[in-house]
C-alpha positions in Angstrom: 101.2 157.0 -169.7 99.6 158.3 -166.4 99.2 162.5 -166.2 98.2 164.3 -162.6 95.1 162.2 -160.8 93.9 159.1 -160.0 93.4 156.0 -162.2 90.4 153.5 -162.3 92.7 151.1 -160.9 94.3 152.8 -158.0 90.3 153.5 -157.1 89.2 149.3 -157.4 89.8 146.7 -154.8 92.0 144.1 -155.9 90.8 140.6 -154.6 92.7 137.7 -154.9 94.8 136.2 -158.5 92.9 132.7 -159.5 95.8 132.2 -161.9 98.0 131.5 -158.6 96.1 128.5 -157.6 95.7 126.7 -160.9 98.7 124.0 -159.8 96.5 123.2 -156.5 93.4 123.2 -159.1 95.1 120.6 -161.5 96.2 118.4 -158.3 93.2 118.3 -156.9 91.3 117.6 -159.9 93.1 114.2 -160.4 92.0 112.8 -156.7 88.1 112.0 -157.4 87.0 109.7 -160.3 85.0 112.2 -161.2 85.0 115.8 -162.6 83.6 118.5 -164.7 84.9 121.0 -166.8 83.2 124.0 -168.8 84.7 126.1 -171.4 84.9 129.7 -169.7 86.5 131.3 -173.2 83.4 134.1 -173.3 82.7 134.1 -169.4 83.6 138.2 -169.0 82.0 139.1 -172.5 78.5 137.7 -170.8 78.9 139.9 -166.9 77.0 143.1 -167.5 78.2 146.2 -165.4 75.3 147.7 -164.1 73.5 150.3 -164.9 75.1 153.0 -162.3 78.2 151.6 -162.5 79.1 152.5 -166.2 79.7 156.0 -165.8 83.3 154.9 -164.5 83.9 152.9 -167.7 83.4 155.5 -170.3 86.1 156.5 -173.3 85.9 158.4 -176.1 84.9 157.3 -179.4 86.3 159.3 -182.8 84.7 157.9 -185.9 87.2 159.0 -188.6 90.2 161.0 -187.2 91.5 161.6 -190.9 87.7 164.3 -190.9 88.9 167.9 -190.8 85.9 167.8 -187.9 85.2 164.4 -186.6 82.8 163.1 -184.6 83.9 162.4 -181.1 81.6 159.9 -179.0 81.4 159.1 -175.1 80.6 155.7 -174.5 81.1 153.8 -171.9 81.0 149.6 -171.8 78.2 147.8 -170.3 80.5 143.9 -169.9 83.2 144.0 -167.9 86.6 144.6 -169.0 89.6 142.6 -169.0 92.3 145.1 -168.2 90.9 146.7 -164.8 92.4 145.5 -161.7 89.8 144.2 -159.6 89.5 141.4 -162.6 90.5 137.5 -160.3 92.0 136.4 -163.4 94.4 139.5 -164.9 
C-alpha cells in the first residue's frame, strides 16, 4: 500500500544483487584445494545503523490495540533491516 510521497526505498541507493553471482561463487569454489566457509545466518542482526542514521528507520509501536487508549510508541531500529532496498542480498 503506498499513499502520496516518497518511500525509504525510492530514497536508498541500490548496489548490486550478491544472490546473482552465487553460480560463479559455487564454480569457483571448486577450483582450489582449499576453502573456507562461515555460517552468515545472524550477519545483518549484528550491523548497527548509526546513531544519525536511525531517524529514517522509525515505526510506530502500539502496545495493546484492544485498550480503549493505548499507548503508541516511536521507535526506530538500531540493526539493519532486511526488507530495504539498498540490502546486496534482498
Amino acid at each position: 500500500m503506498k499513499t502520496t510521497g516518497v518511500s525509504l526505498n525510492e530514497c536508498l541507493h541500490v548496489g548490486p544483487k550478491f544472490n546473482q553471482r552465487i553460480t560463479n561463487i559455487l564454480l569457483r569454489f571448486r577450483l582450489n584445494k582449499c576453502a573456507f566457509i562461515a555460517d552468515r545466518e545472524k550477519t545483518f542482526l549484528m550491523i548497527a545503523v548509526a546513531e544519525q542514521d536511525r531517524g529514517i528507520l522509525r515505526y510506530l509501536w502500539i502496545d495493546d490495540m484492544d485498550k480503549s487508549s493505548p499507548i503508541i510508541q516511536m521507535l526506530h531500529f538500531a540493526q539493519v533491516m532486511f526488507s530495504i532496498a539498498c540490502i546486496p542480498f534482498w
